[in-house]
Short mmCIF file of the C-alpha atoms (twelve columns), coordinates in Angstrom:
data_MODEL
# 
_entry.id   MODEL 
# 
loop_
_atom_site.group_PDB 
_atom_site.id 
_atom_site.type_symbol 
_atom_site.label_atom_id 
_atom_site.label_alt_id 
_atom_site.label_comp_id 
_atom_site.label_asym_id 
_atom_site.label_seq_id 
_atom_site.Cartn_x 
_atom_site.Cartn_y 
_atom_site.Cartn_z 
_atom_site.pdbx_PDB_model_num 
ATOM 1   C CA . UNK A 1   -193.294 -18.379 126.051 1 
ATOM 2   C CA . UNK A 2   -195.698 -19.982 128.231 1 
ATOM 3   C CA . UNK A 3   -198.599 -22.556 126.028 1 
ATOM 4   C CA . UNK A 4   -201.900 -22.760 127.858 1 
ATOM 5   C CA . UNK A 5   -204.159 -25.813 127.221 1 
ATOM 6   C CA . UNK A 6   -207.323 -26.486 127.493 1 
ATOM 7   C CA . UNK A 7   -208.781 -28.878 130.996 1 
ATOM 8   C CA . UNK A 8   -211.871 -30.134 130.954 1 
ATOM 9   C CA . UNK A 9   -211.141 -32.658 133.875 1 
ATOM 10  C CA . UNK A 10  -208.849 -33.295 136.579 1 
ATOM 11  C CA . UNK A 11  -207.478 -36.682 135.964 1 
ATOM 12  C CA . UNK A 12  -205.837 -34.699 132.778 1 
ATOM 13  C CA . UNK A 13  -203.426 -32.627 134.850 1 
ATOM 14  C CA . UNK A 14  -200.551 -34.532 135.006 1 
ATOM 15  C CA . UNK A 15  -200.364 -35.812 131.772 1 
ATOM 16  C CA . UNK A 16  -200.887 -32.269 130.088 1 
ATOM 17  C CA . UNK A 17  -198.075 -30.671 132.676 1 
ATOM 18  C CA . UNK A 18  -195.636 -33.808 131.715 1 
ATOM 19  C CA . UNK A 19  -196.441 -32.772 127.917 1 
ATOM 20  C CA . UNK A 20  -195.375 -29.300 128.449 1 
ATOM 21  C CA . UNK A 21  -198.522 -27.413 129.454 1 
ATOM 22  C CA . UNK A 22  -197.461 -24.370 131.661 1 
ATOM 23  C CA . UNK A 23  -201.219 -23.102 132.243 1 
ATOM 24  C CA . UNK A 24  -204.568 -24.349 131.893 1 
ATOM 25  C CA . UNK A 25  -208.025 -22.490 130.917 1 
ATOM 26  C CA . UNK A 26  -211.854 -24.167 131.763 1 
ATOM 27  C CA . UNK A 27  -215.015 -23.529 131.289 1 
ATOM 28  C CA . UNK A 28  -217.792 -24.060 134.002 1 
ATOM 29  C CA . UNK A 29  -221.370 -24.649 132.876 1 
ATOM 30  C CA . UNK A 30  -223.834 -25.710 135.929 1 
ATOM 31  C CA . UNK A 31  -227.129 -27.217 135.405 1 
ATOM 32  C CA . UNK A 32  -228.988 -24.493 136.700 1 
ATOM 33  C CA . UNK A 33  -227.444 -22.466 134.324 1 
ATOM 34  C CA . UNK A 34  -228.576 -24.791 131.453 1 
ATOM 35  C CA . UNK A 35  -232.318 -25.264 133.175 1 
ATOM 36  C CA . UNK A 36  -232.743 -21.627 133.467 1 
ATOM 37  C CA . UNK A 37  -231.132 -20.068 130.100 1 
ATOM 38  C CA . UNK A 38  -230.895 -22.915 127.923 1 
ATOM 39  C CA . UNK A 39  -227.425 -24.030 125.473 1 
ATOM 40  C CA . UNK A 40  -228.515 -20.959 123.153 1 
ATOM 41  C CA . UNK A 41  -227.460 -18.665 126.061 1 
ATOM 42  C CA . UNK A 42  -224.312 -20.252 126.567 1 
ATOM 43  C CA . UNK A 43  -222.118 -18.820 130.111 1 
ATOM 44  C CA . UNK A 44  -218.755 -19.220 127.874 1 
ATOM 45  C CA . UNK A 45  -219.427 -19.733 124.370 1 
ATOM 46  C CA . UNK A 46  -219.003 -23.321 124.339 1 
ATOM 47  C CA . UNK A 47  -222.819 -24.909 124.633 1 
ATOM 48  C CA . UNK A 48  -221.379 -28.703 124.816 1 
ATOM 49  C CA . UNK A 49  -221.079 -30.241 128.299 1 
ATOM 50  C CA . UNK A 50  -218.288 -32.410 127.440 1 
ATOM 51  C CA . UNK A 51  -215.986 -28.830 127.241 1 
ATOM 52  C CA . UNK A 52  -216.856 -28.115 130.512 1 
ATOM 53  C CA . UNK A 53  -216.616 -29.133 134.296 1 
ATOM 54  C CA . UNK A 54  -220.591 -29.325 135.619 1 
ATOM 55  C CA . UNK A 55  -219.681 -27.928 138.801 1 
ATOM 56  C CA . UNK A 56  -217.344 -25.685 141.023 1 
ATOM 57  C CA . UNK A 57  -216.629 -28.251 143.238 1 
ATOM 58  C CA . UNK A 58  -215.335 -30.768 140.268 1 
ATOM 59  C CA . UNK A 59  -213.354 -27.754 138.698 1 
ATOM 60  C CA . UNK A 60  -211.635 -27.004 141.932 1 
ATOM 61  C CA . UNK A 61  -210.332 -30.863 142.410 1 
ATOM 62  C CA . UNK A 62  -208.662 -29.876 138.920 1 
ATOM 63  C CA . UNK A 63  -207.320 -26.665 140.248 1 
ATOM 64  C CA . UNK A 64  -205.909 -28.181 143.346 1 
ATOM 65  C CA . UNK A 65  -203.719 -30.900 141.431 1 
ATOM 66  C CA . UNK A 66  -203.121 -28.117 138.872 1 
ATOM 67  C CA . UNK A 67  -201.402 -25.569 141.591 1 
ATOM 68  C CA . UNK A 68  -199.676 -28.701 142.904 1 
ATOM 69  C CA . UNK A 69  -198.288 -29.329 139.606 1 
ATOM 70  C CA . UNK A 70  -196.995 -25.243 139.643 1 
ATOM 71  C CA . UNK A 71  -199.945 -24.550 136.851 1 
ATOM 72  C CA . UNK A 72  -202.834 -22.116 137.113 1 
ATOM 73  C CA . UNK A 73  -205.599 -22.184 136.039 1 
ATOM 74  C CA . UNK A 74  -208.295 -19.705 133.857 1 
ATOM 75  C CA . UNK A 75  -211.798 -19.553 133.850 1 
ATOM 76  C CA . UNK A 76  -213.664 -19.000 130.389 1 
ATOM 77  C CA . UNK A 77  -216.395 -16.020 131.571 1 
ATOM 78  C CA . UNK A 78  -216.415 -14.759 127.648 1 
ATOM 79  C CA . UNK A 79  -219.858 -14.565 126.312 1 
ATOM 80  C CA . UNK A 80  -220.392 -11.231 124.081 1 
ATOM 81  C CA . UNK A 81  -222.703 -10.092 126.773 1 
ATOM 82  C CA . UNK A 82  -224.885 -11.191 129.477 1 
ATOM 83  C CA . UNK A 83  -228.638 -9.945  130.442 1 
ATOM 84  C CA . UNK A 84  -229.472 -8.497  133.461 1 
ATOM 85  C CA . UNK A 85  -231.628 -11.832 134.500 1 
ATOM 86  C CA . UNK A 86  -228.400 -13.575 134.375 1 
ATOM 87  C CA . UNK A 87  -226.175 -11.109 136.035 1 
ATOM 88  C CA . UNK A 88  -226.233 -12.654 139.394 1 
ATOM 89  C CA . UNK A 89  -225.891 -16.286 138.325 1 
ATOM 90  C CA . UNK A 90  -222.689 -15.018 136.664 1 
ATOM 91  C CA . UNK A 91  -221.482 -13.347 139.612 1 
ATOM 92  C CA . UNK A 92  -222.630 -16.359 142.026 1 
ATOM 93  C CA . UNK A 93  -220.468 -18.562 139.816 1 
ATOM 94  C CA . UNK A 94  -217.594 -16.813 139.847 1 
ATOM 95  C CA . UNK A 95  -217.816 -16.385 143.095 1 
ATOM 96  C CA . UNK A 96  -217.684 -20.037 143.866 1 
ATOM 97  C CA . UNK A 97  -214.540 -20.561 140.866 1 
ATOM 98  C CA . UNK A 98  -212.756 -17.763 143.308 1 
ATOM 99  C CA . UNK A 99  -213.651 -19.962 146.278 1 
ATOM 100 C CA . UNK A 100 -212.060 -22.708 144.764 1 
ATOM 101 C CA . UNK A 101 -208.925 -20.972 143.555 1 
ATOM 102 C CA . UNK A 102 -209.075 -19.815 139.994 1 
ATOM 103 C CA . UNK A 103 -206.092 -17.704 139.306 1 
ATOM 104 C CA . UNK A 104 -207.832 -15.393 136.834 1 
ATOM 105 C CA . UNK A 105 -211.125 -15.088 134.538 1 
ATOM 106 C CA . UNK A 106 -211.317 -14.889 131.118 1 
ATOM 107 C CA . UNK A 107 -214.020 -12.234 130.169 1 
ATOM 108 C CA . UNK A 108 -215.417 -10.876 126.808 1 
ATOM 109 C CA . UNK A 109 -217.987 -8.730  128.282 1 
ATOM 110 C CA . UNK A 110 -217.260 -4.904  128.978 1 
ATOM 111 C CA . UNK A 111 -219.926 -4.981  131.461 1 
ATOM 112 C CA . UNK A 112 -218.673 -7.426  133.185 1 
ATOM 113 C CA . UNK A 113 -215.850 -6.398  133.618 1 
ATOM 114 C CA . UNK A 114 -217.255 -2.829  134.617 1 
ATOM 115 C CA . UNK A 115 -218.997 -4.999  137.244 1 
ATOM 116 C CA . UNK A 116 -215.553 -7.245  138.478 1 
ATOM 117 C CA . UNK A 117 -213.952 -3.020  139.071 1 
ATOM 118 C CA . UNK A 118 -217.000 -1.688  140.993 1 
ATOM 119 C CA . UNK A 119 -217.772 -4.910  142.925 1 
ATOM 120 C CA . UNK A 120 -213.944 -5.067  144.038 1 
ATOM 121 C CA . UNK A 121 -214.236 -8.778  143.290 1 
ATOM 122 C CA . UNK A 122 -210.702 -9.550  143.506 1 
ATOM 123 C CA . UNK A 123 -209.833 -11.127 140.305 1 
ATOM 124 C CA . UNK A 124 -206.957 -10.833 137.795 1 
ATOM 125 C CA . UNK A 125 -208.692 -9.718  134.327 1 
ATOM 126 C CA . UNK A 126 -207.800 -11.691 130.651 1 
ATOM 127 C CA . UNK A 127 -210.007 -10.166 128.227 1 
ATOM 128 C CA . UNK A 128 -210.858 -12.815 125.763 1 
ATOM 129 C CA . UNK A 129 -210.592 -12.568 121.757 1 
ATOM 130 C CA . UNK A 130 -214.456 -11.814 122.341 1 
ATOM 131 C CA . UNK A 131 -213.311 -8.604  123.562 1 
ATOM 132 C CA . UNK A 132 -212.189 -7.913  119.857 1 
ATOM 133 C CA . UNK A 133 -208.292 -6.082  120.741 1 
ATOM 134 C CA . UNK A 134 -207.736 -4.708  117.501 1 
ATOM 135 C CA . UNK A 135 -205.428 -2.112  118.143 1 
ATOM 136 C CA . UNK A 136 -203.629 -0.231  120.504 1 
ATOM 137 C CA . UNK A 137 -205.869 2.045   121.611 1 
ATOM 138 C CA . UNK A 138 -208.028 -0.909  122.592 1 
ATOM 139 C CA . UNK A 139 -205.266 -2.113  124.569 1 
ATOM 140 C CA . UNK A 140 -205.238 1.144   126.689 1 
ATOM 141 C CA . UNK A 141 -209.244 0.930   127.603 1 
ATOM 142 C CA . UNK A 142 -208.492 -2.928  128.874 1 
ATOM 143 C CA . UNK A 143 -205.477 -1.895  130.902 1 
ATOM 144 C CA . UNK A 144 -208.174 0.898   132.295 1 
ATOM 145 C CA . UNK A 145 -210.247 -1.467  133.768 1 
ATOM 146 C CA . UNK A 146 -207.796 -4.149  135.267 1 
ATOM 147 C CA . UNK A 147 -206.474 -6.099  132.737 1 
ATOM 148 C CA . UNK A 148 -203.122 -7.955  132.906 1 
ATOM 149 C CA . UNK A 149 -203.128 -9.951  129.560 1 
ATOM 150 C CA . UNK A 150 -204.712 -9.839  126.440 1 
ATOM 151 C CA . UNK A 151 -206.160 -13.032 124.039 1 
ATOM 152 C CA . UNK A 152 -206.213 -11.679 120.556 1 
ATOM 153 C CA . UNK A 153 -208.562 -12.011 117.715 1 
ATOM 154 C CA . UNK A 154 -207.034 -14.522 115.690 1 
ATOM 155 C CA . UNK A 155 -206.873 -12.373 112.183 1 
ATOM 156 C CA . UNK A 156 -203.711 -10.585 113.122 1 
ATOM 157 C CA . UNK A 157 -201.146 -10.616 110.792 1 
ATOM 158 C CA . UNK A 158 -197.130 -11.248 112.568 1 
ATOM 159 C CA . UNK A 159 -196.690 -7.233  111.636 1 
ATOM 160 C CA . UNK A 160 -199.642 -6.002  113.221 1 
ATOM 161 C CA . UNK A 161 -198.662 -8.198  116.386 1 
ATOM 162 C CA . UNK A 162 -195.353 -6.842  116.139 1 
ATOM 163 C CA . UNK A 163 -196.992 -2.956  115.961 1 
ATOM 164 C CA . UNK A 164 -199.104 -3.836  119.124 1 
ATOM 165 C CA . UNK A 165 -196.790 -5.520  121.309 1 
ATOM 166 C CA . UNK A 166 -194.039 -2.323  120.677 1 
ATOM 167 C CA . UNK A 167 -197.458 0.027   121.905 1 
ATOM 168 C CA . UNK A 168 -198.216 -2.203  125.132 1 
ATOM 169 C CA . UNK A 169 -196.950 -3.702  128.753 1 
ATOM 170 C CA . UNK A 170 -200.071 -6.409  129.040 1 
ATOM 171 C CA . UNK A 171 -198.910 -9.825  128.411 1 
ATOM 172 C CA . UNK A 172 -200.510 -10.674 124.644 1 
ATOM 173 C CA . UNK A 173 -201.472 -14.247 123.869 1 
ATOM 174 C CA . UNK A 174 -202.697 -15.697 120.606 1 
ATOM 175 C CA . UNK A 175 -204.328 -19.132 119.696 1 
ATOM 176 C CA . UNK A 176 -201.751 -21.416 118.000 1 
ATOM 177 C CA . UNK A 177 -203.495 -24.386 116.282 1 
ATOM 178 C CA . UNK A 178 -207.327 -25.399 115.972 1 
ATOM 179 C CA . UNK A 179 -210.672 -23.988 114.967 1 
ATOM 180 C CA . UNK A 180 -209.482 -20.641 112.791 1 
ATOM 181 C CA . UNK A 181 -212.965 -19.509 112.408 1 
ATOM 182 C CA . UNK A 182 -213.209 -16.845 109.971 1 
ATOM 183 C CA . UNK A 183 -215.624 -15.007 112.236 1 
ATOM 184 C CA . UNK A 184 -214.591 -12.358 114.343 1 
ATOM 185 C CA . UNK A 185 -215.380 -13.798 117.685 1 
ATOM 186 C CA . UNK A 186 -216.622 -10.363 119.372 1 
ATOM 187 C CA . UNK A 187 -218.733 -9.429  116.587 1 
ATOM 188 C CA . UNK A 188 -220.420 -13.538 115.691 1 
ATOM 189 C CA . UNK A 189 -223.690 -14.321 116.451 1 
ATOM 190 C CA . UNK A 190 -223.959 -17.538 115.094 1 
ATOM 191 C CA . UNK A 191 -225.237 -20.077 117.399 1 
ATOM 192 C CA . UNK A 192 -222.769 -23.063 118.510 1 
ATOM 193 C CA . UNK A 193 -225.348 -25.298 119.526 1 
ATOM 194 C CA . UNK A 194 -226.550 -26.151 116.797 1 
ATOM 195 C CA . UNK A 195 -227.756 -30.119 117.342 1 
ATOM 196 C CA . UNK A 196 -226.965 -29.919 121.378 1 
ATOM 197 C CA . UNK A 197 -229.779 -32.082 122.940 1 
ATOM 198 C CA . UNK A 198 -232.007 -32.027 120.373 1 
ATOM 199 C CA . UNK A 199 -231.644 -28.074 120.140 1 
ATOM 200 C CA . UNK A 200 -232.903 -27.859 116.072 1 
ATOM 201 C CA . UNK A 201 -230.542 -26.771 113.032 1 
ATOM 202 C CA . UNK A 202 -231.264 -23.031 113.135 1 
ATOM 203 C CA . UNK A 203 -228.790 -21.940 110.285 1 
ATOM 204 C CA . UNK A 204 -228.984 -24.150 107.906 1 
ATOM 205 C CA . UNK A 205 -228.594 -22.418 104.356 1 
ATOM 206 C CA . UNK A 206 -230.857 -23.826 101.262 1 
ATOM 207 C CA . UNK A 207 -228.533 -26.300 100.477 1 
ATOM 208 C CA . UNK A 208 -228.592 -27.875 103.717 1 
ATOM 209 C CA . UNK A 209 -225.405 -26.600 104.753 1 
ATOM 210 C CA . UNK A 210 -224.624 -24.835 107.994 1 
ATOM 211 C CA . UNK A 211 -224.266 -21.308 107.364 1 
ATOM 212 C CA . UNK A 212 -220.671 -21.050 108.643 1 
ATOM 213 C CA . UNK A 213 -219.795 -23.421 105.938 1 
ATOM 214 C CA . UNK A 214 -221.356 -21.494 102.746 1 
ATOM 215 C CA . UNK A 215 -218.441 -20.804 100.598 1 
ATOM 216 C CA . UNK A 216 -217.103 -17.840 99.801  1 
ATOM 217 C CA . UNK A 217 -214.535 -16.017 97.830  1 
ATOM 218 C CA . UNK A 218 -211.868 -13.410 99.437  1 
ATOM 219 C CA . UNK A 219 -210.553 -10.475 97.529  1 
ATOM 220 C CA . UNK A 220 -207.998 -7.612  97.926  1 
ATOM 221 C CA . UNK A 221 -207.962 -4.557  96.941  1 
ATOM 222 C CA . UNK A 222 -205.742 -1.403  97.762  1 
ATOM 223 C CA . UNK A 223 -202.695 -1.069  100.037 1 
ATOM 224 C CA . UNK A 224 -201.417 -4.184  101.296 1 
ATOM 225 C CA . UNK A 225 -203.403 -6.132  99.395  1 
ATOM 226 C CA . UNK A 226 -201.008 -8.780  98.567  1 
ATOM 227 C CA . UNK A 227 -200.235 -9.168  102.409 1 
ATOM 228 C CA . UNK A 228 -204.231 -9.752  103.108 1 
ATOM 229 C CA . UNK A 229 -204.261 -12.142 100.064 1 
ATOM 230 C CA . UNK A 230 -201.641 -14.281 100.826 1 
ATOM 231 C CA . UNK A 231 -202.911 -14.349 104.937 1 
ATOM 232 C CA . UNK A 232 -206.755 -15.344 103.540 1 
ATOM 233 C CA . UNK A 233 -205.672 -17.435 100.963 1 
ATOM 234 C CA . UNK A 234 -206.725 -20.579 102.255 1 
ATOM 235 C CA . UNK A 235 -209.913 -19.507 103.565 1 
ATOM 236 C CA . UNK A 236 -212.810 -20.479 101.477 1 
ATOM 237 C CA . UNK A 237 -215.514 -21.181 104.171 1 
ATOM 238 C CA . UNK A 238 -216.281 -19.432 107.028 1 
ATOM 239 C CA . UNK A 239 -215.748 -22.785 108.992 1 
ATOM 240 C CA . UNK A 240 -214.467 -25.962 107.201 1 
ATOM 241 C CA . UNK A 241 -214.374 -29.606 108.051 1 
ATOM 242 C CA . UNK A 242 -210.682 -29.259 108.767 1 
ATOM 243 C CA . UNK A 243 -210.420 -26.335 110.703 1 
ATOM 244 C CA . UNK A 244 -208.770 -28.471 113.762 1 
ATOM 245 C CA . UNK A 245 -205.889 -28.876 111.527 1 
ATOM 246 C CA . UNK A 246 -205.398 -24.957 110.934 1 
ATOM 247 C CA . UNK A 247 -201.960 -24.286 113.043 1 
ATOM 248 C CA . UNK A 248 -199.512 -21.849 113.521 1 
ATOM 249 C CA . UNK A 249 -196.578 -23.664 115.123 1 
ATOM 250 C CA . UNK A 250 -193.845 -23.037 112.548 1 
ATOM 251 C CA . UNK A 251 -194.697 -19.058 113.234 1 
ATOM 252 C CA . UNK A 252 -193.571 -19.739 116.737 1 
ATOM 253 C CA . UNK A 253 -190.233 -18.698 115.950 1 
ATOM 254 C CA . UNK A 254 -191.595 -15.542 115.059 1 
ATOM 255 C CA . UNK A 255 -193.828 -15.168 118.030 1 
ATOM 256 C CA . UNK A 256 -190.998 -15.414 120.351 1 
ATOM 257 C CA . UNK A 257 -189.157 -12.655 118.416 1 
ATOM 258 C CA . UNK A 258 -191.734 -10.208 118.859 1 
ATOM 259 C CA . UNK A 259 -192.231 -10.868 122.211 1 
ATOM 260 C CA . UNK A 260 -195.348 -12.799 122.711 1 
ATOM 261 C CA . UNK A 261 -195.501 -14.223 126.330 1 
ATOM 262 C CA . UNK A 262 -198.125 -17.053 126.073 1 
ATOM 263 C CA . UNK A 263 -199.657 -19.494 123.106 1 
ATOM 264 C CA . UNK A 264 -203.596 -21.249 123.291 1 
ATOM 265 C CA . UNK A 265 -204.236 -24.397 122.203 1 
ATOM 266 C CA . UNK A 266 -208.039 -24.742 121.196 1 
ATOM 267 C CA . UNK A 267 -210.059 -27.200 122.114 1 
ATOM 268 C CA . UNK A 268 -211.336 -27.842 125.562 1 
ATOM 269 C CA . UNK A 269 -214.171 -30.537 123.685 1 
ATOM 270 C CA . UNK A 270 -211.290 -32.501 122.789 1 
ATOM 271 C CA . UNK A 271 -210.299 -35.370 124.388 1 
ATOM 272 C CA . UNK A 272 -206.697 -35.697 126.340 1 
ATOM 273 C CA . UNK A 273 -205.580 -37.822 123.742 1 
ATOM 274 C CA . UNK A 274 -205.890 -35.342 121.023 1 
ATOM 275 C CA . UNK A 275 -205.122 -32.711 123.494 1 
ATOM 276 C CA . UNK A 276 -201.333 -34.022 123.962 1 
ATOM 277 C CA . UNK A 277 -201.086 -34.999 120.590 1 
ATOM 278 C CA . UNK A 278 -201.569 -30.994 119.846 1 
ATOM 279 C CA . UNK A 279 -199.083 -30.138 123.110 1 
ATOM 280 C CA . UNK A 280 -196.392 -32.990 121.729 1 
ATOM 281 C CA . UNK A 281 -196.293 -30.703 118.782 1 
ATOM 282 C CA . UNK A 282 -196.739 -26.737 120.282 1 
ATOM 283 C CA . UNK A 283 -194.405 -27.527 123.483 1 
ATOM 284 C CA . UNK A 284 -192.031 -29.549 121.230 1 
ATOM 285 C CA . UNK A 285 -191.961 -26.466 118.467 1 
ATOM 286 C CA . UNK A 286 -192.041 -24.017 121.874 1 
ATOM 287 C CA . UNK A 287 -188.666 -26.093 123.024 1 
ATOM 288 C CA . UNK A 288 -186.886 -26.040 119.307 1 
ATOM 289 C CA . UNK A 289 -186.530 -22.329 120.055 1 
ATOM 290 C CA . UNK A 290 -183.272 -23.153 122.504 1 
ATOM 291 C CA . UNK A 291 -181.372 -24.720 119.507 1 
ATOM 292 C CA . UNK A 292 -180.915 -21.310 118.186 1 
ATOM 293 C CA . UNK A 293 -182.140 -22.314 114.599 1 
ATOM 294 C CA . UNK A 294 -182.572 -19.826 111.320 1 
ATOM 295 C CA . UNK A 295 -185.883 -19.356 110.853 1 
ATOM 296 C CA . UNK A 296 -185.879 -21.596 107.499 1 
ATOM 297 C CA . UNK A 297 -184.391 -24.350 109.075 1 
ATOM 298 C CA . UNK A 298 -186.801 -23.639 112.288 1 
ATOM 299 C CA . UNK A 299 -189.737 -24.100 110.182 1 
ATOM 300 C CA . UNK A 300 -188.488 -27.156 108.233 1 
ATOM 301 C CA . UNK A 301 -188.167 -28.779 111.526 1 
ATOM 302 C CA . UNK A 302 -191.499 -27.925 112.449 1 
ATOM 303 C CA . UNK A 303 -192.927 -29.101 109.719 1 
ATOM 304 C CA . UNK A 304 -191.286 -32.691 109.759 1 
ATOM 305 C CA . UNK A 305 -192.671 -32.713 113.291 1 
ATOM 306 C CA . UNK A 306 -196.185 -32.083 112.286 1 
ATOM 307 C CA . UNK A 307 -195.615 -35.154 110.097 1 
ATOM 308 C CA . UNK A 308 -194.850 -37.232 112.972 1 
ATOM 309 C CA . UNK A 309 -197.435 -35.835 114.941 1 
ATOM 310 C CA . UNK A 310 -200.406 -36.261 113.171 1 
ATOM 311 C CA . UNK A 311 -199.496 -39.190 110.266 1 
ATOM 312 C CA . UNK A 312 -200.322 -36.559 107.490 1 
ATOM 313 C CA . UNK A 313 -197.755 -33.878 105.910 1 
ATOM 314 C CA . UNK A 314 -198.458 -29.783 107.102 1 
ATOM 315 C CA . UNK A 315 -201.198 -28.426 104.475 1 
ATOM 316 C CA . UNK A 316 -200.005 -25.104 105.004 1 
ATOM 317 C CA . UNK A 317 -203.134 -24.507 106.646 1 
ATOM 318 C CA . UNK A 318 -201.400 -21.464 108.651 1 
ATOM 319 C CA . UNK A 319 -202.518 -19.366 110.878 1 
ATOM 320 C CA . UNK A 320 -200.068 -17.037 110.371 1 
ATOM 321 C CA . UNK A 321 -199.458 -17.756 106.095 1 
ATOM 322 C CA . UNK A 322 -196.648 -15.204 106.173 1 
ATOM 323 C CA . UNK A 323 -194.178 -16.736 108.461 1 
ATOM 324 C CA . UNK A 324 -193.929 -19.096 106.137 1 
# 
């Protein structure tokens, strides 16, 4: 099971790889692009600069000590959909992440990825969570039009994973700890940059909370509706405080057994500190697998770990509540 970590600049490389990183993604937002479209038109999704390299030419000094390293390296192209104004920009830009090595781009966009086919732009396809995989039948239109893995939304349950990866070949990859927004990502149009250079509060809800913060209460009703209320049980916002402490490592044991072939950590904002803090647990957990452990005594390591990891005892904060 490969984990793939977030880069946001090159010095990082090493240390990530050392930590147990076997594949990078990025994001690239240019100042033109930020001039001409603004942060509420985002290229990727993420609006902040600090999540992404400001040019192709500082993204490909990362690639280069990434390949060296035996790593490759992803580029975020995963907005819900682009207009036809900023068509060529996207193109131009992927053009120049090709130029500079990218081993494959990360796109949300059905139109884009029309585009990628009839262009012949030669580029292997990951269709992002934004792409909204929710079955298998999905999975059969991506492998269609190119694609060679697929990042899934992160609501599936461990038997619905299981159902999917016994109807598909594409490689399948799931986030693993950080930000479980409560949103589906294809279907959210909620702004992210929300107080980004001055850019106003433009959800805030009558009680001067952001609007994916109102609370809210989940019931279940009908068949399985004792699986869907244990897996939403802790969800009580659409996005809380602590969602960077949502995490899914002691359902790794799990993952393997079904067959998953690669793990994302979120969080290309975060710093490399608190990005090999997160790969000190997920590559540790990843490597625990060898021991041949029962899954009880699996997640009992795991969760000791976590302890040590982060100076705070697992919440059960899960992404995946029924592994557990």
């Amino acid at each position: 099971m490969r984990i793939v970590s977030p880069l946001n600049t090159a010095s990082e490389v090493d240390a990530l790889v050392d930590a147990g990183a076997n594949e990078f993604y990025a994001g690239l937002l240019p100042a033109a692009w930020k001039e001409r479209f603004s942060h509420c038109s985002p290229i990727n999704r993420r609006e902040w600069p600090q999540s992404n390299f400001a040019t192709a030419e500082e993204l490909g000094k990362a690639i280069e000590r990434a390949h060296e390293r035996g790593a490759p390296v992803n580029l975020t192209m995963n907005a819900q959909y682009y207009t036809q104004e900023q068509y060529p920009v996207v193109l131009n830009e992927l053009e120049r992440a090709l130029d500079q090595g990218i081993d494959a781009l990360i796109v949300g966009d059905i139109g884009l990825m029309l585009t990628l086919r009839e262009q012949g732009i030669p580029a292997r396809l990951h269709v992002s969570t934004v792409g909204t995989t929710f079955n298998s039948r999905t999975a059969r239109l991506y492998e269609e039009l190119g694609a060679a893995r697929l990042v899934l939304p992160r609501h599936f349950t461990l038997s619905e994973l299981e159902r999917l990866r016994a109807s598909t070949s594409l490689e399948l990859e799931m986030f693993i700890i950080n930000a479980l927004c409560s949103f589906i990502d294809g279907l959210c149009t909620f702004q992210h940059a929300l107080n980004v250079e001055g850019y106003p509060d433009l959800y805030l809800g009558a009680d001067g909370c952001h609007a994916c913060r109102l609370t809210y209460e989940v019931k279940a009703h009908g068949p399985g509706a004792e699986t869907a209320r244990k897996h939403y049980q802790g969800w009580k916002s659409l996005l809380t405080e602590g969602t960077c402490h949502y995490c899914g490592a002691c359902a790794i044991w799990e993952l393997d057994r079904i067959g998953m072939d690669s793990v994302k950590i979120i969080g290309r904002i975060h710093d490399t500190e608190r990005k090999l803090r997160d790969l000190s647990l997920i590559a540790w957990a990843r490597d625990l697998l060898s021991e041949g452990l029962t899954k009880n005594d699996y997640i009992e390591r795991v969760m000791a770990r976590y302890a040590e990891v982060y100076g705070f005892p697992c919440g059960r904060r899960c992404y995946y509540p029924t592994a557990v």
